[in-house]
C-alpha positions as CSV (number, residue, x, y, z in Angstrom):
1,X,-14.6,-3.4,3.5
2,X,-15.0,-1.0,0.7
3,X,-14.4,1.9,0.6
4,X,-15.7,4.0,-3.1
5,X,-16.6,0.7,-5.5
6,X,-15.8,3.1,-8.6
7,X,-11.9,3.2,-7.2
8,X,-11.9,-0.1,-6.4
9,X,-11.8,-3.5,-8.4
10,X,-12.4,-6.8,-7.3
11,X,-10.0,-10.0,-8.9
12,X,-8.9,-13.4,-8.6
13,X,-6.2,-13.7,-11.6
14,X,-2.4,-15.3,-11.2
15,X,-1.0,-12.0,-11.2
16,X,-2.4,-9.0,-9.4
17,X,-0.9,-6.2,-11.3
18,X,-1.1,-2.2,-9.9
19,X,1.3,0.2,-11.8
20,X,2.1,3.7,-12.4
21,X,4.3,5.7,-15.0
22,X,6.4,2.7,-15.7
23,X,6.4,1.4,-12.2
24,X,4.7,-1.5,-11.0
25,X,4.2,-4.4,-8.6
26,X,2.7,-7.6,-9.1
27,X,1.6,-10.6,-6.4
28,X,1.0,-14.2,-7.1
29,X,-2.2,-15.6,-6.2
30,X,-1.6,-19.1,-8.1
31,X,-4.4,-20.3,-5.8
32,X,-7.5,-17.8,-7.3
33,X,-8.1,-16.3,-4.2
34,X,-10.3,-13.0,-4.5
35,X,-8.3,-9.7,-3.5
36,X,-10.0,-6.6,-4.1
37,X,-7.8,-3.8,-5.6
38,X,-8.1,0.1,-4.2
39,X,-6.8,3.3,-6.5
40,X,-6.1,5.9,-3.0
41,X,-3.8,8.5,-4.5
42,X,-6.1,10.5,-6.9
43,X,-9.3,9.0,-6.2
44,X,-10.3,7.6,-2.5
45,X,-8.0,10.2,-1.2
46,X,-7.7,13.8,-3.1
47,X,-5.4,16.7,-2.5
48,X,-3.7,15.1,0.8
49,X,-0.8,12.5,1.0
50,X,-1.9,9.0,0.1
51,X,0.3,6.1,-1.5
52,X,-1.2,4.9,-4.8
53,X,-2.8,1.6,-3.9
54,X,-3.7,-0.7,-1.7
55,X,-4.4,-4.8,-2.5
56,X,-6.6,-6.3,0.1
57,X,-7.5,-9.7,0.9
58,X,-10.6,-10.1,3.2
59,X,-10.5,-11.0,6.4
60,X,-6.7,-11.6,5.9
61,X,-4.7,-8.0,5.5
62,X,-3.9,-5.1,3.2
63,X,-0.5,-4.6,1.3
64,X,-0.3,-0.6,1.1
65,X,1.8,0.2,-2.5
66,X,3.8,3.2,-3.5
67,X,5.1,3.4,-6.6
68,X,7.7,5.8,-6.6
69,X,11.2,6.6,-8.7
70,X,13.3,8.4,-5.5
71,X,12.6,9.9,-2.4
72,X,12.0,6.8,-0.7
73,X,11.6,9.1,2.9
74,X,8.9,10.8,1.3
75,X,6.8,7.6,-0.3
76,X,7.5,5.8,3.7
77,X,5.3,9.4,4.6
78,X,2.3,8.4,1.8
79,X,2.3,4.4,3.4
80,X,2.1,5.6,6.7
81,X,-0.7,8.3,5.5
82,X,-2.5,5.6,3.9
83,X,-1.8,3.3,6.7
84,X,-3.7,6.0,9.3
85,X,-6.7,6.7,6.9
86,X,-7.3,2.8,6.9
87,X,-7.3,2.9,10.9
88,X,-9.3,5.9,11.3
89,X,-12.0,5.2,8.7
90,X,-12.5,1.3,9.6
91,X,-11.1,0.3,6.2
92,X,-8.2,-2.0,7.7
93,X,-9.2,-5.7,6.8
94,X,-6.7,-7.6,9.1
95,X,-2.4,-7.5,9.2
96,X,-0.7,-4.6,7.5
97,X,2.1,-4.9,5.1
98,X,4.1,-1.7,2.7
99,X,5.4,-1.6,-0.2
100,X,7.8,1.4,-1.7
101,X,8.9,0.3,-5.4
102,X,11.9,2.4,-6.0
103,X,15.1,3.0,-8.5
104,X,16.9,4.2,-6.0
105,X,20.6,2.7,-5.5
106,X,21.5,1.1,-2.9
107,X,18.5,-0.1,-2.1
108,X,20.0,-1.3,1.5
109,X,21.2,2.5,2.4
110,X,21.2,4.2,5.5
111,X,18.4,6.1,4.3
112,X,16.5,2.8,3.2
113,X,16.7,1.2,6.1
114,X,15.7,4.8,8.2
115,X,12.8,4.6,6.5
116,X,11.8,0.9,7.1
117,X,12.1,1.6,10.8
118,X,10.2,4.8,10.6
119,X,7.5,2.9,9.1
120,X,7.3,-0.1,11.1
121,X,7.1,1.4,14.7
122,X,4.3,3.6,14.2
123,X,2.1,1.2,12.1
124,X,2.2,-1.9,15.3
125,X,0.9,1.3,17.3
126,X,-2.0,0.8,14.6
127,X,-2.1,-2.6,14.6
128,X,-3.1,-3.1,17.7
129,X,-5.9,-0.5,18.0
């Protein structure tokens, strides 16, 4: 479902690419399928906490991206934000997936993994609304 077309872009390349300030994340869609890519921090969502994208497939799911250097408590916050807005507004287009690209080192630290359970109990209470 879309939400504002002039945040939004629709593609079917190889390599769906979203990126900010040096960081980025790319999937592989070697089979041309059509995802439709959504610009929330800045532009669907403005002055709140939001995570900077969101690359959905119809019908299938919605991978929720934050591209953020540290902090990786505070970026778990802007998915599960994101992840609420989706619910609420009727936005979500099937399964629900998160993404925090991060420098921070280890990436398998106490705080790290904190976060992952943060964000995964409170996003099946979603799910299954």
């Amino acid at each position: 479902m879309k939400i504002r077309e002039e945040c939004e872009e629709e593609t079917s390349v190889a390599r769906i690419k979203v990126e900010e300030l040096g960081r980025k994340a790319t999937f592989v869609n070697d089979e041309g399928e059509r995802y439709r890519k959504t610009r929330m921090d800045g532009c669907i969502v403005k002055n709140r906490l939001a995570a900077d994208w969101v690359v959905s497939r119809e019908n299938v799911g919605d991978a929720i991206i934050e591209l953020k250097g540290k902090h990786v408590e505070h970026a778990v916050r802007q998915v599960r934000a994101t992840a609420e807005f989706l619910a609420r507004g009727g936005f979500r287009e099937g399964r629900l997936a998160g993404l925090v690209v991060c420098s921070q080192f280890p990436k398998a630290s106490t705080s790290v993994q904190r976060a992952q359970a943060d964000f995964a109990a409170p996003l099946k209470a979603l799910s299954t609304s």
